[in-house]
N, C-alpha and C positions, 0 to 999 in steps of 0.2 A: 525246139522250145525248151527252155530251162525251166527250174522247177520253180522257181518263184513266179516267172510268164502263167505257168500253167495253173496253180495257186491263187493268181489274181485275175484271170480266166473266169473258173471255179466261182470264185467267189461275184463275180458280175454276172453269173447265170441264178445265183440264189435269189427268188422272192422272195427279198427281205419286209420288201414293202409290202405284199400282197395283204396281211395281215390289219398293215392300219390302213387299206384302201376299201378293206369289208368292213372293219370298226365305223368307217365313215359311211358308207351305204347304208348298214343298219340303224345307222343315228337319223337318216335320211327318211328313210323309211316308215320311223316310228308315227304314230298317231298319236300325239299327243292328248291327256283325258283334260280335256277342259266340257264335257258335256254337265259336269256335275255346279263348274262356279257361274258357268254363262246361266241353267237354270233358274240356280240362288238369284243372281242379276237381275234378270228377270221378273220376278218375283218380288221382290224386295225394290223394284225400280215401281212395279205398277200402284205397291202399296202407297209408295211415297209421293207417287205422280197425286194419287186420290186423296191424296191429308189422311191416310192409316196411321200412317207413322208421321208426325207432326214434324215443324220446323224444327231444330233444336233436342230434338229427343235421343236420349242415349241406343247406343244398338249393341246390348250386352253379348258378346260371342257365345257365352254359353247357354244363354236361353234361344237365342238365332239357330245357332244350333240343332237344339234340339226339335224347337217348333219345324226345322224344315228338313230334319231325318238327315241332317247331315254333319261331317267331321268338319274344325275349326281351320283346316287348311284351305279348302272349296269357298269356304266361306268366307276369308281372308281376300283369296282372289277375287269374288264376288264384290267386296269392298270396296277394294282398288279400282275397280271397275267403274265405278259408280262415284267412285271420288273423284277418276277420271273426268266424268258428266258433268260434276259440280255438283251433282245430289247429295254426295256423302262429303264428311269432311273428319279426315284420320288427325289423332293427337295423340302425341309421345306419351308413353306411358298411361294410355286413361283412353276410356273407350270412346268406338268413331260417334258419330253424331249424323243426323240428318242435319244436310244444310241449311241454316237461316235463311231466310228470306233478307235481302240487305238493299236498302233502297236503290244506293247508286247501282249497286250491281245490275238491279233489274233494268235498269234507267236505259245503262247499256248495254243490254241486254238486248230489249227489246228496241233499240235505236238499229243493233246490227239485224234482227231478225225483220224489222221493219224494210231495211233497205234490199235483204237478199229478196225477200216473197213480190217488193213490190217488181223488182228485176224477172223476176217468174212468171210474175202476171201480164207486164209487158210482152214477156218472149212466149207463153203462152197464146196468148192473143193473135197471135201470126200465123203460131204453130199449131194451133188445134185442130184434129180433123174431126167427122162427124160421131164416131163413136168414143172421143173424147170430152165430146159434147153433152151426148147421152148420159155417160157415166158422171158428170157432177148432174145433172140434172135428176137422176137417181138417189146420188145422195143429198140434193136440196132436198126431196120431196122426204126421204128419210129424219133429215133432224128437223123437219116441219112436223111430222108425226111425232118423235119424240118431243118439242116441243110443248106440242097442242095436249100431250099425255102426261107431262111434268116430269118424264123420264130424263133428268139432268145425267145420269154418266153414261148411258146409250147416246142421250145427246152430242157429248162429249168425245166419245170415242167417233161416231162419224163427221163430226166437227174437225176432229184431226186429220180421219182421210182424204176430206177435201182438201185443206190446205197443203196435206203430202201428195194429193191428186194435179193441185196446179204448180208445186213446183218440179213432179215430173214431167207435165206435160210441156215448162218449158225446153226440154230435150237439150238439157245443158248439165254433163254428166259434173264440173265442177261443180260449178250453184248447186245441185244437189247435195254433194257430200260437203259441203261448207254446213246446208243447212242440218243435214243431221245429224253433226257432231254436235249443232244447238238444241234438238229435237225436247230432250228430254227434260231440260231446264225450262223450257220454252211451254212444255203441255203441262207441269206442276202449276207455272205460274197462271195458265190459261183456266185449268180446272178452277184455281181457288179466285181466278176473276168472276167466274161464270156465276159463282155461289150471291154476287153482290146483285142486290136489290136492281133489277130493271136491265143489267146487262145482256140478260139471257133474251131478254127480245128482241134488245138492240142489234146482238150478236145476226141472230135472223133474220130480220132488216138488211143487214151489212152484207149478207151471205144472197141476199134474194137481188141486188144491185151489181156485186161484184161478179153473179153468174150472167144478171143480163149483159154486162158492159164484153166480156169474154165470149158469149155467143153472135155478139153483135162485131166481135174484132176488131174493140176502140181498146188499140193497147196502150194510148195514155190514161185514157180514163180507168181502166180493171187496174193499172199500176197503180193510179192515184186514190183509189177506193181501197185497193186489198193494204196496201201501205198505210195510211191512214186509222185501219180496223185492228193493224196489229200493234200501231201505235195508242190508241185507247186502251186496248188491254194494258200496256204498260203503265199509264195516266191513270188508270183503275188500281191497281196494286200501289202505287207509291201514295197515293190518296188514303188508299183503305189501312197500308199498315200504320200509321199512324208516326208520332216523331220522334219515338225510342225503339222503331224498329231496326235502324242498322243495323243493331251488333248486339239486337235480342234475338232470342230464341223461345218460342210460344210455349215448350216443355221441356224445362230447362233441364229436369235434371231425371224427371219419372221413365226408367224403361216401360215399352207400350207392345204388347205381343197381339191386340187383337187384328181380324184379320189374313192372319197366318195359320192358317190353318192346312193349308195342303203341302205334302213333302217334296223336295228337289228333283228327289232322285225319282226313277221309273217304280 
């Protein structure tokens, strides 16, 4: 073997890579700290859903901030999150905003949310077995209580589980995540239908037909009722905001902190 053979030997026994092949494991490995902007999210998603933080109203980072014990980078992410949703809406130089309410938007909005739930209620109706039965019927007898108490956001919050109750129980893991990537934009607009005069009974009404039609396993009919019910909500907001709502904003320009009271972090 000559000395250059032996040389280049030598040098093909060196872990040269071994080096960037731990750089990469440890990159692998890392846990990433998003428990601090999912929080913010969180929190800042429930106020908005409730009309805390109104359409249109500025979301100053440094009073956000502070109200939720947290740095402007968490909080940043938390943004984008939520702009993701369609809740927030970021602008170049100038702070984000809660999203408007915008007629067409809702229009089809809730043209899409109409068509997935009524698809659920269908494939529901086939698919429901008896302790799937039970549990809306637990939560019928639940927002009837709230109801009959005037308890509208206990209302509201089990109002939600049903309709995310029937479209798990259509056991269709797409439709699912179709619908709750709409989820968020979908329960703002529900909350501030529910506020209008007369809907909130309707709502119960609609709820007390679309459980029978489901128990009885007429999956056109729970299709053509639950479809219908998220189509009125729709009909209900483009009515209510009035014909300068497109591309208004209810608080145009006032930042609004109440609400916020509890911090992100642990």
């Amino acid at each position: 073997m000559t000395v250059t053979e032996t040389k280049t030997t030598k040098t093909r026994k060196q872990p040269k890579s071994r080096g960037a092949v731990t750089t990469l494991q440890r990159r692998r490995l890392r846990v990433p700290r998003t428990g601090l902007h999912e929080q913010a999210a969180t929190r800042l998603r429930t106020l908005i859903v409730r009309g805390d933080l109104q359409p249109g109203e500025q979301l100053l980072e440094a009073d956000l901030s502070e109200a939720l014990g947290i740095s402007r980078t968490p909080l940043r992410e938390a943004l984008k999150q939520l702009a993701a949703e369609g809740l927030v809406e970021l602008r170049l130089n100038r702070s984000a905003i809660v999203a408007p309410f915008r007629r067409e938007e809702l229009t089809e909005l809730f043209e899409a949310v109409s068509g997935i739930e009524r698809c659920a209620a269908e494939l529901a109706a086939t698919r429901m077995v008896e302790r799937d039965v039970e549990r809306l019927e637990e939560l019928q007898e639940r927002i009837e209580w709230h109801h009959d108490r005037g308890e509208l956001r206990e209302y509201f919050e089990t109002n939600q589980q049903i309709h995310s109750a029937i479209v798990g129980f259509a056991r269709n893991a797409v439709l699912k995540a179709t619908h709750d990537i709409l989820l968020a934009r979908v329960e703002r607009a529900r909350f501030f239908a529910l506020s209008v005069h007369g809907r909130w009974d309707e709502s119960v009404r609609d709820h007390q037909e679309i459980l029978a039609a489901l128990r009885d396993g007429d999956a056109e009919r729970a299709g053509r009722l639950l479809g219908h019910h998220v189509r009125r909500t729709g009909e209900i907001m483009a009515t209510t905001l009035g014909s300068d709502a497109d591309d208004a904003s209810t608080a145009s320009a006032q930042p609004n902190m109440r609400g916020i009271t509890r911090k992100a972090g642990p």
